[in-house]
N, C-alpha and C positions, 0 to 999 in steps of 0.2 A: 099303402104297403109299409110296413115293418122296416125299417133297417135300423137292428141294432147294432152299441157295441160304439166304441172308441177308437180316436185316432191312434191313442197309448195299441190297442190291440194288434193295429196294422204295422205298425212301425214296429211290433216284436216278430213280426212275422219275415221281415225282409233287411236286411243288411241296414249298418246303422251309418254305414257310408255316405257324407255329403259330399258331391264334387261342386268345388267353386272356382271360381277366377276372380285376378284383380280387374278393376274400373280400368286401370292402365294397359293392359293387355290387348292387341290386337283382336277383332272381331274372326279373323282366319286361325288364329289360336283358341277361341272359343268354340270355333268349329271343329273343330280338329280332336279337342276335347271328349265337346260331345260325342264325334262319332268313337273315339279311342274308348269311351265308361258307354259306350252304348244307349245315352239317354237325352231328352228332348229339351231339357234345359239345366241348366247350370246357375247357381246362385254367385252372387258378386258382393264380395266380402273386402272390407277395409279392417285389417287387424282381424277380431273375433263379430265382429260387429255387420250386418245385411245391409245392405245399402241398395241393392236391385235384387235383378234378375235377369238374365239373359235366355231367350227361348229361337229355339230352331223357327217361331213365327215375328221374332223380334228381325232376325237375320234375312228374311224374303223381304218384309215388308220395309225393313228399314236400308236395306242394303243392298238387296238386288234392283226392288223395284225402283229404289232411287238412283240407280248408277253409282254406288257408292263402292270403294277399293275395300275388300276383307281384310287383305294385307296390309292397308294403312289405316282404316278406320279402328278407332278405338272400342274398348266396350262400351264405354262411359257413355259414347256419340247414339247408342241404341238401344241399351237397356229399360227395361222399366223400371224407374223407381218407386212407384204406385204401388208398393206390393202387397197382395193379400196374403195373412198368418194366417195359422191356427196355432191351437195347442193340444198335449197329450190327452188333456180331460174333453174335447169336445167331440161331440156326437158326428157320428158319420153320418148321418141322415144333413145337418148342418154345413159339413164342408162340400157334399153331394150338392146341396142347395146353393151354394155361396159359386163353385167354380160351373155351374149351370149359369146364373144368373149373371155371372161378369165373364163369363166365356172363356174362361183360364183352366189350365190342363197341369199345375202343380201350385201347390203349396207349400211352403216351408213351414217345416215346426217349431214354434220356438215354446223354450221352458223358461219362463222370465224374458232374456235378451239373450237367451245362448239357443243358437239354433241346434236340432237334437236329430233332426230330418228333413226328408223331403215326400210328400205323398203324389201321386200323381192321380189322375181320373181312372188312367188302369188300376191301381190300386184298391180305390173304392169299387170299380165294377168288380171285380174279384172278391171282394167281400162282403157285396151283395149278393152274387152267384153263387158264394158258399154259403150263406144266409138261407136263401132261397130252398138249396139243396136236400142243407139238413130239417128245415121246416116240410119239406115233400119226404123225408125219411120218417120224420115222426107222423104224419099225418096216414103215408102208409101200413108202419108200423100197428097207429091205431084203428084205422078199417080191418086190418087184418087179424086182429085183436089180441097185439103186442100191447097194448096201451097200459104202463104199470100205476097212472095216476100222479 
């Protein structure tokens, strides 16, 4: 299958808003976060600079299941540091592949070292599904002998 089209394409499509927290910040504030901007992870930012990631799967696994205090644990104590980028120029079929194969449900953008977004997995299914779409519009288009060449 086809999936064309750029990161640059999807991040014009949706709000250029990043939410992040400090490493210093309580993991109960992170939570709190999330649910207040509605979303499944949060990037952790020192100055302008990424330094993690904090994810609603960070918070089960590292906090619940461990018996750990949300109110007193820090982010710093659960975040992942490990993080996978991208960038505006890289192919959606590529970041499709990259948070498939290491199991992650967001990417951050960066342009150089300044992060510019954030993409999720919902975001690429969405513009595969729009993909898909207009590829079955032109295809019916041309059975039905719209097809202008």
């Amino acid at each position: 299958m086809d999936v064309s089209g750029t990161i640059r394409a999807i991040l014009n499509q949706k709000s250029r808003e990043v939410f992040s927290i400090s490493s210093d910040a309580t993991v109960f504030e992170a939570v709190e976060m999330m649910d207040a901007k509605n979303v499944g992870a949060l990037l952790v930012m020192k100055q302008e600079r990424l330094v993690g990631i904090i994810s609603e799967r960070d918070y089960t696994r590292k906090v619940v299941l461990r018996g750990k205090r949300s109110r007193e644990a820090k982010v710093a104590e659960i975040m992942s540091t490990n993080v996978f980028t991208t960038n505006p120029s890289e192919g959606v079929d590529e970041c499709l592949r990259i948070m498939t194969d290491k199991h992650i449900r967001h990417l951050p953008v960066l342009d150089g070292d300044k992060v510019v977004g954030v993409i999720s997995i919902g975001d690429l299914v969405k513009h595969v599904i729009s993909c898909q779409q207009a590829a079955i519009a032109h295809l019916e288009s041309y059975i039905h002998g719209g097809y202008l060449g």
